[in-house]
N, C-alpha and C positions, 0 to 999 in steps of 0.2 A: 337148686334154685333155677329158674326158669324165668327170662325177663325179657322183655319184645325189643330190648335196644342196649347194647353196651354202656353208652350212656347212664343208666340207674343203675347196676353195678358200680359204675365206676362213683357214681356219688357214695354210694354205700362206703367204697372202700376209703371216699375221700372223708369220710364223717367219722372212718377207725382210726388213718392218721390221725386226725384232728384229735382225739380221744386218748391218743398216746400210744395206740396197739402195733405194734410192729410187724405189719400185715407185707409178706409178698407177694407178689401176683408172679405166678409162674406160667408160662404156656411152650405147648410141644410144639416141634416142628423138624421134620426130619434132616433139618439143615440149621439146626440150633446150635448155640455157640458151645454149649457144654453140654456132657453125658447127665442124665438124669439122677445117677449114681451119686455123682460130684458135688452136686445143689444140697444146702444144706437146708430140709423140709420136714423137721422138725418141733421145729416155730409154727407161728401162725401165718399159713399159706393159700391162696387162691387158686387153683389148677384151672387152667383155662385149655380145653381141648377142642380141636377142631372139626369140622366135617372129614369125612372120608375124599370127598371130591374137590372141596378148594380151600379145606383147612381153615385158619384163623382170617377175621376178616381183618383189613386196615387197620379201624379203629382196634380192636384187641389187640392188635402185635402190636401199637404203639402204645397202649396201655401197660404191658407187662414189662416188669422189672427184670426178666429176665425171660430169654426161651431156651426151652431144654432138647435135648434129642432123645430117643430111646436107641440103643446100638444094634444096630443088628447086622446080621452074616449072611451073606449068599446074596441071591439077587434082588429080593422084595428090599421096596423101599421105602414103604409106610405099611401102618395097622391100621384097620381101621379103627373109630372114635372108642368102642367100647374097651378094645384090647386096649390100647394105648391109654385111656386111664385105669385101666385095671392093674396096666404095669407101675403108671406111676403113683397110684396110691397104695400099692403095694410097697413100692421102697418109701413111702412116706411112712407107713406103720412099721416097717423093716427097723427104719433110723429111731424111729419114736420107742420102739422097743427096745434096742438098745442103747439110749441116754438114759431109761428108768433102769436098766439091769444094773 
């Protein structure tokens, strides 16, 4: 989805509340509280990822219910946007695959 303002997202997500849906908004940041691993995104989730060059703005990191990090070794210190949700919607079908096994 593609939307010119955080803003309509976030109404969106506020009309799933309202609706009962148990919606979390998850967003990376390489200085996020917990490993991506850890999050449990299995449920009904929003990934919200950033630019390459200044990441999530205000309004999104104040939006999301949680931010995640992805871990990594040696000296790089972010992905850019594609890799980084490649990663994490990867252990989202990782998890989602093994609650149906």
């Amino acid at each position: 989805m593609r939307s010119s303002s955080h803003r309509e997202v976030l109404a969106w997500v506020e009309r799933l509340h309202t609706q009962g849906l148990p919606l979390t908004v998850v967003g990376t940041d390489e200085n996020g509280t917990c490993d991506v691993a850890d999050l449990d995104l299995a449920g009904p989730t929003l990934m919200v990822i950033g630019n390459e060059t200044t990441g999530l703005s205000a309004g999104w990191r104040q939006a999301c219910d949680t931010m995640a990090r992805i871990p990594m070794a040696g000296s790089a210190s972010s992905l850019n946007a594609a890799s980084a949700a490649t990663v994490v919607l990867y252990e989202a079908a990782r998890q989602r695959r093994s609650r149906t096994a």
